[in-house]
Each structure stands twice: as C-alpha cells, then as structure tokens.
TIZALUM-28548 format. One line per field, with one value per residue (C-alpha): x, y, z. Coordinates in Angstrom, 3 decimals, m for minus. Layout:
residues N
east c(X  ...);
north c(Y  ...);
up c(Z  ...);
This chain:
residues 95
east c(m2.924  0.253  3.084  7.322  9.669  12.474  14.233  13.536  15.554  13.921  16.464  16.112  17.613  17.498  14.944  18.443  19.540  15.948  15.933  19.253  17.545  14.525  16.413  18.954  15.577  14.213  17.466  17.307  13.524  14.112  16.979  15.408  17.801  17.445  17.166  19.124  18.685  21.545  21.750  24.836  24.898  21.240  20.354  17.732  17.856  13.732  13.657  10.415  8.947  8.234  5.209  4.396  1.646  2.475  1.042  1.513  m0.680  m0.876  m1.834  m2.355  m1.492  m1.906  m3.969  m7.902  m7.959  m3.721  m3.255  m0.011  2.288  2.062  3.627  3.831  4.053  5.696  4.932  5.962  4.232  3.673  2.702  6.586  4.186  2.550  4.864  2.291  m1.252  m3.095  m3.620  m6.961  m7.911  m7.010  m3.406  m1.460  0.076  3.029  3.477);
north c(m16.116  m18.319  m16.700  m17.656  m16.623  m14.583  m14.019  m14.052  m12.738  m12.969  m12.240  m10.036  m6.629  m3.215  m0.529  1.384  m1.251  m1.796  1.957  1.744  m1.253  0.929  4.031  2.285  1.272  4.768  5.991  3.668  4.690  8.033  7.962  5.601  3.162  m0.950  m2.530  m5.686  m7.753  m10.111  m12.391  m15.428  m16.436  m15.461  m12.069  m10.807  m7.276  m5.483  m2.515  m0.687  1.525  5.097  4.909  1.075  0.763  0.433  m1.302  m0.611  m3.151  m3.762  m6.790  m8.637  m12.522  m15.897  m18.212  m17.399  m15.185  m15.142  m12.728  m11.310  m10.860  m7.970  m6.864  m3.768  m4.805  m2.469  m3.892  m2.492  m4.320  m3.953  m5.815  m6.827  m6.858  m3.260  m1.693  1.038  0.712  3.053  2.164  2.753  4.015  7.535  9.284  7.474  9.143  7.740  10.129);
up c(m14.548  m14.137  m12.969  m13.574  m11.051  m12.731  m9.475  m5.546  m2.884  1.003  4.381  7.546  6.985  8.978  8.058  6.620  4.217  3.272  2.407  0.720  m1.976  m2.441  m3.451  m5.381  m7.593  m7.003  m8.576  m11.548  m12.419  m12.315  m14.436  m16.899  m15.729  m16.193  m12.630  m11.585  m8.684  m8.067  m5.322  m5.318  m9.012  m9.929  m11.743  m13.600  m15.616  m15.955  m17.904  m17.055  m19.453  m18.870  m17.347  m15.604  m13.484  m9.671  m7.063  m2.944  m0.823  3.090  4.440  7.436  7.251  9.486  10.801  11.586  14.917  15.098  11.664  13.300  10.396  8.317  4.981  2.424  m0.592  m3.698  m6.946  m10.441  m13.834  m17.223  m20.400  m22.548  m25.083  m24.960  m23.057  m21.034  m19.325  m17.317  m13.663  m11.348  m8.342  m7.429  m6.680  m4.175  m1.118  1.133  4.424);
C-alpha cells in the first residue's frame, strides 16, 4: 500500500523527554484532543477518532548474524474515510 509522509521527526533524546512526548500524546487522546507534531517549520495536526486501532511492535534490525539494533514501535491508524475499525489479536499489556 503506498504510503505519504505527513511529517518525520528522528534525534537522540533521554528516556525522560521521550516520556514527556509520549504523555503529552497520552494527554491529548484521552482528552479527545487533536495531536500536533512540530519540528522547525513543519507541522502536521491528526485527529484520531474515538476508538483507532493501535499498534506496539518490537523488533530486532541489521545485517544477517549482527541484528544489534532494536526498536519499539507505537503506532496509531485509522481509515479518514470510515473513521473506526476493530483491531485483532488479544488485549495488550505494557508492564
């Protein structure tokens, strides 16, 4: 499915300001909230609906026998166009 990059923001940042991005978002989805990201003179506003489907995903990345980098990936989606979707897979837990 192609895919258009609205906006993109990567850097190096402590565990703490990490934390401080994700529960600015928290905030905004709790409240209902639109998100923006802003970075220099790019923005974008996303107004998820009540109930988007979200996706968490680990991975392990690299080169065959030297997959040293790792990621967790947070991803929030839904369809402009219907608004709400069910998700799979059974209740998520983070600990």
């Amino acid at each position: 499915m192609p895919e258009e990059v609205l906006f993109k923001s990567e850097s190096d940042q402590s565990r703490e300001e990490i934390a401080a991005y994700l529960r600015k978002v928290a905030d905004n989805l709790e409240r209902g909230d639109a998100i923006t990201l802003k970075a220099g003179s790019e923005s974008v506003t996303l107004n998820p609906p009540a109930r988007p489907t979200f996706e968490v995903k680990a991975e392990r990345e690299g080169p065959a026998g030297n997959m040293t980098e790792r990621s967790i990936e947070f991803e929030i989606e839904w369809d402009e166009n219907d608004g709400e979707r069910g998700g799979g897979g059974g209740k998520l837990e983070i600990e």
